[in-house]
DRENVEX-223226 format. One line per field, with one value per residue (C-alpha): x, y, z; residue in three letters; residue number from 1. Coordinates in Angstrom, 3 decimals. Layout:
N
px	(X,...)
py	(Y,...)
pz	(Z,...)
type	(Ala,...)
seq	(NUM,...)
end
This chain:
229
px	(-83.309,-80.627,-78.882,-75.776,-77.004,-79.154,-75.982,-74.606,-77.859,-77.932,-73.796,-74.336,-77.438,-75.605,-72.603,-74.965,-76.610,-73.630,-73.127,-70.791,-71.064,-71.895,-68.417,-66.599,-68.934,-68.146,-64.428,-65.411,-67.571,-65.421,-67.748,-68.406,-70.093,-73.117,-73.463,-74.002,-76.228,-78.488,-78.348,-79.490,-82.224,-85.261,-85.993,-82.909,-82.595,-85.598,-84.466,-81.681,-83.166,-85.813,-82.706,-80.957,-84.381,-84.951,-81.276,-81.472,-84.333,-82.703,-79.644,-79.921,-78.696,-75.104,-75.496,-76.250,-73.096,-70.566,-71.660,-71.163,-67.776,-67.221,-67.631,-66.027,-62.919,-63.190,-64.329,-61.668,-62.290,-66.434,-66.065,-63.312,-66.127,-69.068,-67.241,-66.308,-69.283,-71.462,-73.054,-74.042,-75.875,-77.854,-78.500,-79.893,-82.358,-83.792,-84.301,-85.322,-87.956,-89.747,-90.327,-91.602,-93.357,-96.140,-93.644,-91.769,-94.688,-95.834,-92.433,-91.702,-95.296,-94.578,-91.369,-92.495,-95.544,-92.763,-90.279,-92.500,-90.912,-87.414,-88.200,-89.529,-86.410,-84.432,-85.755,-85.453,-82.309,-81.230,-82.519,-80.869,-77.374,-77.353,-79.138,-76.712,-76.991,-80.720,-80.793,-78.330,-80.796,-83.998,-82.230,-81.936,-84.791,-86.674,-84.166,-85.444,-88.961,-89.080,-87.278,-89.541,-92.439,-90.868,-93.431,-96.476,-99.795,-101.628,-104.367,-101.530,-100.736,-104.230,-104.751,-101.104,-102.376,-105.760,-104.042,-102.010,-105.129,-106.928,-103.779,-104.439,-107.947,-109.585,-111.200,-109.913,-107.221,-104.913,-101.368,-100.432,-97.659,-99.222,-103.012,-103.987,-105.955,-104.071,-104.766,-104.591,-101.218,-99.689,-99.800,-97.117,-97.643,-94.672,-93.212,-93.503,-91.066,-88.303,-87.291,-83.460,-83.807,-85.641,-89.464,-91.869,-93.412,-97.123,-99.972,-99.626,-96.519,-97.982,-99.525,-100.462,-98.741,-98.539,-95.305,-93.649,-93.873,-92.259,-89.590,-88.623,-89.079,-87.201,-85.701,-85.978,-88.377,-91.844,-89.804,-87.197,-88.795,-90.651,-94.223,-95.230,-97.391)
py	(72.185,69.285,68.163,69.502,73.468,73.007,72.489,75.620,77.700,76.842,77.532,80.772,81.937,80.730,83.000,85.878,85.770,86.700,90.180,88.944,90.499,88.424,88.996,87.375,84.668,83.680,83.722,80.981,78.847,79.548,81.088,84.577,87.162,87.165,83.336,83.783,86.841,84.453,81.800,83.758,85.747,83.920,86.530,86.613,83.000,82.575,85.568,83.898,80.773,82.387,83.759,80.283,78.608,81.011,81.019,76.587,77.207,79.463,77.973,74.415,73.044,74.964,73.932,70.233,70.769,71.837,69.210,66.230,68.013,68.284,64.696,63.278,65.362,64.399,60.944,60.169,62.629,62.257,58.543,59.069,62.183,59.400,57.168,59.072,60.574,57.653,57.568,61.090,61.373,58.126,59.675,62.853,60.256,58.653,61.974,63.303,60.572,60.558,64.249,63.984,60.806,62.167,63.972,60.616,58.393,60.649,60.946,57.353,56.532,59.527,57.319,54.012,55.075,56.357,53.765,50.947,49.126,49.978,48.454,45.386,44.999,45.868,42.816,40.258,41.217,41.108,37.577,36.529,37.601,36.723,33.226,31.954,34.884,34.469,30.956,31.244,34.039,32.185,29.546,31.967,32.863,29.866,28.799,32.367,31.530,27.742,29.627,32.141,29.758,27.706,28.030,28.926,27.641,25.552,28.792,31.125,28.790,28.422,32.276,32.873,30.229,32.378,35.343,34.064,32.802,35.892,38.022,35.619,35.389,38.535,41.193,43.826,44.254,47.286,48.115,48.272,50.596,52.774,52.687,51.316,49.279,45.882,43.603,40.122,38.715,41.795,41.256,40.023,39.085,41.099,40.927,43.944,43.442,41.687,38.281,39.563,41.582,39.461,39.758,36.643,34.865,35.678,36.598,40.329,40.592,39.770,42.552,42.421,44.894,45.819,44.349,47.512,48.343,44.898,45.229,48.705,48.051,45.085,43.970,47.210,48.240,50.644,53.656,53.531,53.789,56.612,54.821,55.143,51.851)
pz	(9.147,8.950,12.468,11.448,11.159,14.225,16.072,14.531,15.438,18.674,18.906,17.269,19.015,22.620,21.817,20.553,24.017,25.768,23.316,21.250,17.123,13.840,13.117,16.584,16.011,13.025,13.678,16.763,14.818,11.281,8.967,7.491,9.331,6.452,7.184,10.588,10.204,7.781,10.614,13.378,11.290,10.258,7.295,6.040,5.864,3.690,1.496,0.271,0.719,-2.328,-3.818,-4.068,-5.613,-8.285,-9.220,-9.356,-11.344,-14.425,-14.051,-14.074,-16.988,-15.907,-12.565,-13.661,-15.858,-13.214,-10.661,-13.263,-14.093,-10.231,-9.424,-12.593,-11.350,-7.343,-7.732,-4.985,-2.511,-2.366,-1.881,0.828,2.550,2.003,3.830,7.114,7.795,6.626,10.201,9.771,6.536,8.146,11.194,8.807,6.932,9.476,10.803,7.402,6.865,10.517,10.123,6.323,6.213,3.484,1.416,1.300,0.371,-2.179,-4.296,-3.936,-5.193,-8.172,-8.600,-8.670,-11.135,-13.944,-13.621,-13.238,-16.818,-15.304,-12.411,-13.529,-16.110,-13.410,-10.891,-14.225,-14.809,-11.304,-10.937,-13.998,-13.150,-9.355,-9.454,-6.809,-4.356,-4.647,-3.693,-0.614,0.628,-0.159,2.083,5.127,4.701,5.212,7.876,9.913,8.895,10.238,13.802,13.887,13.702,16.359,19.416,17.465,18.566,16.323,16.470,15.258,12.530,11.550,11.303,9.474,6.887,6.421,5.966,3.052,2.019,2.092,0.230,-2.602,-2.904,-1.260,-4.020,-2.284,-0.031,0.792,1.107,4.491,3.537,0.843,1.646,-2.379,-3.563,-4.680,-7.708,-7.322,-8.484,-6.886,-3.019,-0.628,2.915,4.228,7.710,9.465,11.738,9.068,10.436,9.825,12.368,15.285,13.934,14.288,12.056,14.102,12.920,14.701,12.483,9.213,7.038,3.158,0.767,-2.845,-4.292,-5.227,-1.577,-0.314,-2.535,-1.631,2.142,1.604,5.182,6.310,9.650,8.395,9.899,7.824,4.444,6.013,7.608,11.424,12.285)
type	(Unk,Unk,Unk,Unk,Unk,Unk,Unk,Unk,Unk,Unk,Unk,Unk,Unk,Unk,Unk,Unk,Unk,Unk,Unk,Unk,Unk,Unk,Unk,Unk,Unk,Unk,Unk,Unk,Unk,Unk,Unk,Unk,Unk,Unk,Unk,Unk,Unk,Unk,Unk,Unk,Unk,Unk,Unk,Unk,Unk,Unk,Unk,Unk,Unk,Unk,Unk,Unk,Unk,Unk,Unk,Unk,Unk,Unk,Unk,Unk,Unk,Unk,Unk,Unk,Unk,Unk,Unk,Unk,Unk,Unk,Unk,Unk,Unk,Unk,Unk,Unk,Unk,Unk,Unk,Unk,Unk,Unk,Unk,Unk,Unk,Unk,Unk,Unk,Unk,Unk,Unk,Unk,Unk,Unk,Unk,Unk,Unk,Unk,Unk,Unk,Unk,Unk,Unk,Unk,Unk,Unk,Unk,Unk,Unk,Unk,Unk,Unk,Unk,Unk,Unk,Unk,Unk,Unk,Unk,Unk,Unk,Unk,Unk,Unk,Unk,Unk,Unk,Unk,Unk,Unk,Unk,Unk,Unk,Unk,Unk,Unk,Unk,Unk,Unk,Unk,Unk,Unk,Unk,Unk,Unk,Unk,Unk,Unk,Unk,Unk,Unk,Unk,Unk,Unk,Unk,Unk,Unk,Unk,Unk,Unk,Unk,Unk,Unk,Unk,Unk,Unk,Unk,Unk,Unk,Unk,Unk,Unk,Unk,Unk,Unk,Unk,Unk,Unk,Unk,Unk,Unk,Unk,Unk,Unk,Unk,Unk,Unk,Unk,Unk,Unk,Unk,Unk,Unk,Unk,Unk,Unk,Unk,Unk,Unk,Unk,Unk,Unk,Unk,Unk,Unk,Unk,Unk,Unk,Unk,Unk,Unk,Unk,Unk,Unk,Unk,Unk,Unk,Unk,Unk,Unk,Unk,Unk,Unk,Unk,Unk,Unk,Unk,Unk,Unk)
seq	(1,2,3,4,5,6,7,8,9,10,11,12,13,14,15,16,17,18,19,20,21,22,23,24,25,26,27,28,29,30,31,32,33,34,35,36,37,38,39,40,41,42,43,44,45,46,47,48,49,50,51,52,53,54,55,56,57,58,59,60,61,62,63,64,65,66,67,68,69,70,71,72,73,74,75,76,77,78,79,80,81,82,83,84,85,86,87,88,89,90,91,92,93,94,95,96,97,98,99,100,101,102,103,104,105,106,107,108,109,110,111,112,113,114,115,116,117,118,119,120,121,122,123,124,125,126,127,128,129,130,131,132,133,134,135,136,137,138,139,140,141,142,143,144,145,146,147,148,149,150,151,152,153,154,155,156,157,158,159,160,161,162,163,164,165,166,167,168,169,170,171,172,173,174,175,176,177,178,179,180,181,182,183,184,185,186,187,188,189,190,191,192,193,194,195,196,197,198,199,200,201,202,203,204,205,206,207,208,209,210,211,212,213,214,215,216,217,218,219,220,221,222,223,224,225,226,227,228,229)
end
């Protein structure tokens, strides 16, 4: 259940505690009596929580229809809600993504297996049209990189070296992130901690991973793509 109807559950159940109807608490909390009836009633909440699925499900090509109608017509107004309560729907993700970490990998590894061509023809093209935007950030990069390595011990160099060494030349290695297999050509040494946001360039921060994982974790931390290390 999402943050924001927890917060009305426990509301509603709190003011059903104290005797007071579906009806006077849905005038407090402003919704309709049969809302808060479905909120405070586990079997009625997956009743029409059926109802709603089988109704998507014979429906959709309407439904598809009136939301693309719907958003062609309130362009304005959805950027304006996406805006102010930005902080929310992040706060609903990160949530979202701790508490379904399996569900997540497998639909971004269904994903990434059909769009694998778009993908690819996506990163070309992207390359191609923002040469100058690459470069500056290749820059920083190496600029983070050569601070992060600042106070490394020859030791810690010589192991960061091997495990480039072993990415590129190892027959097998695994994705840190996804658990596969990866072919040669096809592995990154990725920082688990990103070096954006204060990671070292150390051997404990170094894992290998398959490049469609790197690029979608980007500088992101494992937790927010939806992985617990």
């Amino acid at each position: 259940m999402e943050i924001r109807n927890l917060r009305k559950l426990t509301s509603a159940q709190d003011l059903r505690n104290t005797g007071m109807s579906y009806y006077a608490i849905g005038l407090a909390l402003d919704m309709s009596k049969s809302t808060v009836h479905r909120l405070l009633n586990p079997s009625a909440r997956a009743r029409s929580k059926a109802t709603g699925a089988a109704y998507r499900v014979t429906h959709k090509e309407e439904r598809n229809s009136c939301n693309s109608t719907y958003r062609a017509t309130h362009k304005d107004e959805l950027t304006a809600y996406r805006v102010a309560h930005r902080a929310d729907a992040i706060e609903r993700g990160v949530v979202y993504r701790a508490t379904h970490t399996v569900e997540e990998k497998a639909r971004h590894a269904v994903y990434r297996a059909a769009h694998r061509v778009e993908e690819k023809e996506h990163r070309v093209a992207y390359r191609a049209t923002h040469k100058a935007e690459r470069s500056d950030q290749q820059a920083r990069r190496r600029a983070l990189k050569a601070g992060a390595v600042i106070g490394a011990t020859v030791s810690q160099l010589a192991e960061i070296a091997e495990i480039y060494r072993l990415a590129k030349e190892s027959p097998k290695v695994r994705c840190y992130l996804c658990g596969k297999l990866i072919p040669i050509g096809h592995r990154h040494v990725d920082h688990i901690i990103p070096l954006a946001k204060g990671g070292a360039h150390r051997p404990s921060n170094l894992a290998v991973a398959c490049d469609h994982c790197n690029l979608h974790k980007s500088a992101k931390l494992p937790n927010e793509v939806g992985v617990l290390i």
